[in-house]
N, C-alpha and C positions, 0 to 999 in steps of 0.2 A: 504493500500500500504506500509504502513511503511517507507516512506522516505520523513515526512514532517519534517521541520526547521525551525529554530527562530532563530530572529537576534533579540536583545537587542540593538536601536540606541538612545536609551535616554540620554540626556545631551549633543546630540551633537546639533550642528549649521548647516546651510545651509551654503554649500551643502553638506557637509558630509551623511547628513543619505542620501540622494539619490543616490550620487557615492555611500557608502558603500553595499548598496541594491542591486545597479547593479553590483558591482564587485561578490555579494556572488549567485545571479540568475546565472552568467556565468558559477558559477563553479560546478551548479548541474544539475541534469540528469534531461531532460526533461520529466514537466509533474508534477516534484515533487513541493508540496506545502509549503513557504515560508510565515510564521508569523512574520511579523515583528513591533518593540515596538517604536516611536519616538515622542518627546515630542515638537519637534522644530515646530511653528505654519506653518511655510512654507513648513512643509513636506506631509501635504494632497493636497496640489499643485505639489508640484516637485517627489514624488513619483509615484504617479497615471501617472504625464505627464511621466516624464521613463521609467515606463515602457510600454507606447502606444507607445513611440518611437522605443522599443526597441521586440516590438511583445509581450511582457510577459502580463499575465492575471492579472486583476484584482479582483478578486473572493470577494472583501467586505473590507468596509473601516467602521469604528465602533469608536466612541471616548467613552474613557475611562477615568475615577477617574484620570484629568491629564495629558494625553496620547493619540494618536490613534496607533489603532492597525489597520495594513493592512494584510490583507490575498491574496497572490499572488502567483500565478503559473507559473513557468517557462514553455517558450514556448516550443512549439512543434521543432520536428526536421524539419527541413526545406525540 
């Protein structure tokens, strides 16, 4: 498809990486795939829960050297 994206939220704090996530899903076309990088322990919570709140997919939650990485997709058009 070509219109996947990466957000780099490392070093940030809650709740930053979960607003920052959902302000950056808002602003792409649905459908398109969202990787995002966050080291904050409270972001395999608050991620995942925003976006069920907010309809967007969660395609796979993975911890890394440090890190999880979330692969998420923006929803569908309504």
């Amino acid at each position: 498809m070509g219109m996947d994206e990466a957000l780099d939220l490392r070093g940030l704090k809650c709740p930053l990486p979960a607003l920052l996530a959902k302000k950056k899903l808002t602003q792409l076309p649905p459908g398109t795939v969202l990787t995002v990088w966050c080291d904050d322990p409270m972001g395999v919570v608050d991620i995942p829960h925003m976006c069920h709140g907010e309809g967007h997919a969660v395609e796979s939650v993975a911890s890394r050297d440090g890190f999880s990485e979330f692969v998420l997709r923006v929803k569908p058009v309504a």
